[in-house]
N, C-alpha and C positions, 0 to 999 in steps of 0.2 A: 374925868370920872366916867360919863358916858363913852367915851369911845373902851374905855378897859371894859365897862360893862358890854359894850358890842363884840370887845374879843374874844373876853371869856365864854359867853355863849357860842361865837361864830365855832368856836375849840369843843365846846361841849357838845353842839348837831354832829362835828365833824367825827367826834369821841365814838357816838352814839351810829354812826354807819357806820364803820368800822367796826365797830362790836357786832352791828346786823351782818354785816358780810361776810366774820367770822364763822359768826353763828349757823347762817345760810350754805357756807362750807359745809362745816361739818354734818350741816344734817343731810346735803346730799353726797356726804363722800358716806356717811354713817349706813343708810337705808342702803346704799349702793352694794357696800362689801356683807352686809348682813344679806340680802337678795344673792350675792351671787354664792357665800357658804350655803342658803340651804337649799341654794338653787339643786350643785353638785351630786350630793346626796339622794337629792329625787331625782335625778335622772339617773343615777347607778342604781338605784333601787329599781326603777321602771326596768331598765335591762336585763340586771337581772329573775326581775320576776319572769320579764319576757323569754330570756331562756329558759328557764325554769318549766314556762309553758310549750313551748316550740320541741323541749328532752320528752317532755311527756305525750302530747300529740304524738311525735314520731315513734315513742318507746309502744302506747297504744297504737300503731299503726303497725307497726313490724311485726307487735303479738298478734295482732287479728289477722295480717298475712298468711302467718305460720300455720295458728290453729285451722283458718281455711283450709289449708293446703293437705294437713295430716287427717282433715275431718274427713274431704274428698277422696283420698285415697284410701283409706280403712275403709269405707264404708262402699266400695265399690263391687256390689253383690252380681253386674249383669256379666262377668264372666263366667258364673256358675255353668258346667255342663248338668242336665238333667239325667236320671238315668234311661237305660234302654228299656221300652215296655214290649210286651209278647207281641200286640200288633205294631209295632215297627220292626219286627224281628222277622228276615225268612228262616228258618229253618229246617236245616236238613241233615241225614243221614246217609256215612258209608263207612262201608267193609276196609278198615284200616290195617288188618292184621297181616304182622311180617311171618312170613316164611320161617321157623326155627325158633318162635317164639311158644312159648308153655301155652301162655293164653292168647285166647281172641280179643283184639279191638276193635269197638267201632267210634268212627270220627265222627261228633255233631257239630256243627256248624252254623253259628249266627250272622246273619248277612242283617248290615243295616240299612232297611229302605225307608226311614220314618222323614228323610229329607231333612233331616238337621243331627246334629254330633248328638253322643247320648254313651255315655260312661257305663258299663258293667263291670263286675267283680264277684268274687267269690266262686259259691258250686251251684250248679240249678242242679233242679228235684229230676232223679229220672228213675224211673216205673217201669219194667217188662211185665208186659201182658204174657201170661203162660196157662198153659192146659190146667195148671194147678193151682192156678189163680193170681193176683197182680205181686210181682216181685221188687222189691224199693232195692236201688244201688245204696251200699253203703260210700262214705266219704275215704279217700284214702289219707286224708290229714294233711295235703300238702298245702306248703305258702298260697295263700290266695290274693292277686297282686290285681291292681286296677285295669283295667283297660277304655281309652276313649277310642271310641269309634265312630268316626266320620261317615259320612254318609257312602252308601256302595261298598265298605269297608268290612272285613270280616274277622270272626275270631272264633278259636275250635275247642273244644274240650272232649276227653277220652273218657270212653266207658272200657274195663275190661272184665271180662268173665272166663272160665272155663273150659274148657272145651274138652266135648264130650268124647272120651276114649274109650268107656266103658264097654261098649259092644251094644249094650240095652237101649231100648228106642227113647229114652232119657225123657227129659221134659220138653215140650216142647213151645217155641217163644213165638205166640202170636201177636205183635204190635210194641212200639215203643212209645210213649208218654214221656215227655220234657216239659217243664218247667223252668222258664229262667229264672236267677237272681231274683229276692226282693221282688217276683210279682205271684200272683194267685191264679190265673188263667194259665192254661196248657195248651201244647198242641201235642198232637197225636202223629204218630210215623209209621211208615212198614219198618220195620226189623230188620237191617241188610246184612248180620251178621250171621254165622250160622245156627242152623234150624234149628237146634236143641242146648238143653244142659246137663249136663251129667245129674243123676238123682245120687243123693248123697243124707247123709241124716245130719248138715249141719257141722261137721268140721271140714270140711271142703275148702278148696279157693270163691269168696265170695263173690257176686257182682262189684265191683266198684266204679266207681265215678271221681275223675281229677276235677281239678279247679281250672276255672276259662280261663286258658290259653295251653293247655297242657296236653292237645290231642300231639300225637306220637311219643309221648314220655312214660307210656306204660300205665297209663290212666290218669 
C-alpha cells in the first residue's frame, strides 16, 4: 500500500513539471511572437515617418533655392545706367548745312566727359538769341530713341531754320542756348550757322530741333 502511495505521487510531481514546462513554453513562445508582430509595425511606421520628413526637408530646401535665386535676380538695380547731366556734357556747335538744301543746319553735339556711361534721350531745349529777342526751336515730332553713352563718346542732334533769301538785313542771330534732356542748367554757344533769318509774320519755315541722334536728318 505504501509503495502505490509512493507511485502515485512520484506520477503526480512528474504530472505537475510537465504541465510547468508546457506552460513555461508557451509563455515564451507567446510574448516572443506578440513582441516581434508589434515590433514590425513600429518600425515601418518610424520609416516611413522618416521619409515623410527627409520629402519635406528636401521639398523646403529646393523652394528656398529657387526663391533665392529669382529674389537675387529681379532685384538687381546696380546695372542701372544714370542719365547724362549738362556738367558731364561738352558741348558744341557746327555749320552742318548741305549745299542744295532749302534750309540751314546746325549740328550740336554732346561729348561725354563725366567719366562713367550716362544714358540720354529725347529733345533738349534750344533757344537763338536774336536782335528781336530770344527765339525757342520748335520740336519736329520725330521718334525719340535712347542713347547710352560711354564715356569719350558722343551723340549729335539738328537744329534747322531758314535761310534768309529775302534780300532784307533779316534778323539777326546773336548766340545759341542748349539745354539738354531732363536737366535745368544750360550752356550757352556762338551761333555757327548763318548770320540772320529771314523776317516773316509767322507762316514761314520755323526753327526746329530733332531728337538726339538726328544731326544730318534734316533736323
Amino acid at each position: 500500500m505504501r509503495i502505490n502511495k509512493l507511485t502515485i505521487a512520484a506520477l503526480a510531481v512528474v504530472a505537475g513539471l510537465s504541465l510547468t514546462a508546457c506552460q513555461n513554453d508557451e509563455d515564451t513562445a507567446g510574448p516572443s511572437s506578440s513582441s516581434a508582430a508589434s515590433t514590425t509595425p513600429s518600425t515601418s511606421e518610424g520609416a516611413s515617418d522618416s521619409g515623410q520628413g527627409a520629402a519635406e526637408t528636401n521639398a523646403g530646401k529646393g523652394s528656398g533655392e529657387e526663391q533665392g535665386t529669382a529674389t537675387g535676380t529681379g532685384s538687381d538695380n546696380n546695372g542701372k545706367v544714370g542719365k547724362c547731366r549738362t556738367d558731364e556734357l561738352e558741348v558744341t556747335a557746327t555749320d552742318n548745312t548741305i549745299d542744295g538744301d532749302p534750309d540751314g543746319t546746325v549740328a550740336v553735339t554732346f561729348t561725354n566727359g563725366g567719366g562713367r556711361d550716362c544714358s540720354i534721350s529725347g529733345y533738349a531745349g534750344v533757344d537763338l538769341k536774336t536782335s528781336a529777342g530770344s527765339l525757342s526751336a520748335k520740336r519736329t515730332g520725330q521718334q525719340a530713341t535712347s542713347t547710352v553713352l560711354k564715356d569719350g563718346e558722343s551723340v549729335a542732334f539738328g537744329i534747322t531754320y531758314p535761310v534768309n533769301d529775302s534780300g532784307g538785313s533779316g534778323v539777326r542771330i546773336t548766340g545759341l542756348v542748349v539745354t539738354p534732356p531732363d536737366e535745368t542748367k544750360s550752356v550757352s554757344l556762338d551761333w555757327p550757322g548763318a548770320a540772320t533769318l529771314p523776317v516773316t509774320d509767322g507762316s514761314g519755315t520755323p526753327v526746329q530741333v530733332g531728337p538726339i541722334g538726328s544731326a544730318g536728318q534734316g533736323g
